[in-house]
C-alpha positions, 0 to 999 in steps of 0.5 A, spaced: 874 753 898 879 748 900 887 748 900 887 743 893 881 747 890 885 754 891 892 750 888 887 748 882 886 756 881 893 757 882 895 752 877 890 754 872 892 762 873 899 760 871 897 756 865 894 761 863 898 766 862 903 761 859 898 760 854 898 767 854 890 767 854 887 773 855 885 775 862 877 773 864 873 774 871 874 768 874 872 769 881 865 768 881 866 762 877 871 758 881 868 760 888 873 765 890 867 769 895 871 775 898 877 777 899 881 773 903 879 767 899 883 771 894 889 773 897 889 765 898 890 764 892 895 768 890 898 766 895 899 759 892 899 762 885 906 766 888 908 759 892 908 755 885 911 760 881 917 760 887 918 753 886 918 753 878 921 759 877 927 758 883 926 764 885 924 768 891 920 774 894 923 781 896 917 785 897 909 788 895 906 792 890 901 796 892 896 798 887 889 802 885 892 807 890 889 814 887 882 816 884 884 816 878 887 808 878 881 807 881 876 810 876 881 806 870 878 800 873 873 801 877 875 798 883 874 802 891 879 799 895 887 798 894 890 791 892 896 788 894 901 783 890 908 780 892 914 782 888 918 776 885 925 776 885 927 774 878 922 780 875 926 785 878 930 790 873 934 796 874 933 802 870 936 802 862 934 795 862 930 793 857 924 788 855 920 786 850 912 786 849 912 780 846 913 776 852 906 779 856 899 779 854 899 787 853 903 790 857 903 796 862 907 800 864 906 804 872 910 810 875 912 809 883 915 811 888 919 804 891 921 804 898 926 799 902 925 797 909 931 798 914 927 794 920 920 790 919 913 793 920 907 790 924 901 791 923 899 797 927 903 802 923 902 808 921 905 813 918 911 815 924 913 808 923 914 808 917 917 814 916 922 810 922 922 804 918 923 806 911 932 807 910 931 808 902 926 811 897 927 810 889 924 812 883 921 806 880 916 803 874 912 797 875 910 793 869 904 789 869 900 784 865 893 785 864 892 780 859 888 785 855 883 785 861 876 788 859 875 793 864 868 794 863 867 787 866 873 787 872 872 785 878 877 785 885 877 778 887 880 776 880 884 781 880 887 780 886 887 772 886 891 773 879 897 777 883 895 783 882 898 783 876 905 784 878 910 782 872 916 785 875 919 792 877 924 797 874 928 800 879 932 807 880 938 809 884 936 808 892 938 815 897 935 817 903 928 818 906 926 825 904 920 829 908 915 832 905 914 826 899 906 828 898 909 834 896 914 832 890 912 831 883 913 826 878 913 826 870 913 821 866 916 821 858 916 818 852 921 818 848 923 826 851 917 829 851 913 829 857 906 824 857 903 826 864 904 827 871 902 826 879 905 828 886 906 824 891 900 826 894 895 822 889 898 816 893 893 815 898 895 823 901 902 820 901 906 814 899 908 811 906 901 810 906 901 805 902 907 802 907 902 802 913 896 800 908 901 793 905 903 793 913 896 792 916 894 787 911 899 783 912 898 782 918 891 779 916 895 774 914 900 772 921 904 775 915 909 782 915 913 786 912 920 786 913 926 789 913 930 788 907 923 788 903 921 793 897 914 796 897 912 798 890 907 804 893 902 806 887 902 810 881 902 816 880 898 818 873 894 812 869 897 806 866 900 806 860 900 800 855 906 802 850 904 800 842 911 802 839 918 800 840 919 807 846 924 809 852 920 811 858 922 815 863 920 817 871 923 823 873 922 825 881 923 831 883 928 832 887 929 823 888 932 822 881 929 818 875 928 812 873 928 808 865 926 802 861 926 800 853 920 797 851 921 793 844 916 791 840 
């Protein structure tokens, strides 16, 4: 796959999605044969986003991070994204289904970077790099994706379907982060729950993992940015105008509206 096709890929995801065309395997069909065919394409999809949208990168997601997401879409291996600027939103905020194909909704945790990462790191590095933690939700648009027939190279090369992020209050850095649970509810009433363990053992190994990969790519992460680590429960997909919130222990929460 050449530099025009994989544009052509890039530009026939972006029209898509302003269609809001329901999300299909494309990969095979379009010549995308492995995965870093398909982080070339996102790349491209994110460049001309940043170009159209004036808007720039200020971090990673990092998804399919626990068995049970895993199971959901029947995908073994982690995927990685890039989080854009202009879909970053602080808790309260407010957004309206209408505006995505289907709405998802994930409970993270989200770490920020004091120094950059290379590609070596590890757990001890992160824990020397990360300068603070937040309670956070991903929002992502699987365009009513059928699961049955998802395959990683599409998802990848459609961003990982990254829509933008909710961000609570940053503090420090705790220890033990595997150990912490998180809650998630609707409404006030508890919906399901996870610890920080179900994030690849820790959450700071989704940092390593995004690290490594995007050393694949003479890329890395660099102080400043924000890493989206995994969710802790499953999706969820809102059907009803409903508050959302993530409580951490002993990290804080974080809220969104989501209006029909």
């Amino acid at each position: 796959m050449m530099g025009g096709e994989t544009d052509a890929v890039a530009r026939m995801l972006i029209d898509e999605h302003e269609r809001g065309a329901r999300f299909h395997p494309f990969a095979a069909a379009m010549g995308i044969a492995n995965l870093d065919r398909a982080y070339a394409v996102q790349r491209s999809y994110v460049h001309t986003q940043i170009r159209d949208r004036d808007t720039s990168p200020v971090g990673y997601k990092v998804g399919l991070t626990s068995p049970r997401m895993q199971a959901m879409c029947k995908i073994d291996r982690p995927v990685s994204g890039v989080v854009l600027g202009d879909r970053v939103h602080q808790s309260g905020a407010a957004v309206q289904s209408r505006h995505y194909g289907r709405l998802g909704l994930e409970f993270e945790l989200a770490v920020r970077l004091g120094r950059d990462l290379s590609g070596d790191a590890d757990l001890a590095a992160v824990v020397r790099a990360v300068d603070a933690i937040a309670p956070a939700i991903e929002i992502v648009d699987d365009r009513h994706c059928d699961y049955a027939t998802l395959d990683v190279l599409s998802l990848v090369a459609d961003n990982s379907w990254n829509a933008g992020v909710v961000l609570g209050a940053w503090r420090v850095p705790l220890a033990n982060l595997e150990t912490l649970e998180g809650v998630m509810s609707v409404d006030g009433k508890a919906q399901d729950r996870g610890t920080g363990r179900d994030v690849l053992g820790h959450p700071y190994n989704s940092v390593a993992w995004v690290a490594q990969h995007l050393a694949g790519t003479n890329d890395r992460l660099r102080a400043g940015d924000i890493v989206m680590t995994g969710n802790w429960v499953t999706t969820k997909f809102p059907d009803a105008s409903s508050a959302y919130r993530f409580d951490v222990q002993a990290v804080g929460s974080v809220e969104l509206s989501v209006r029909k």
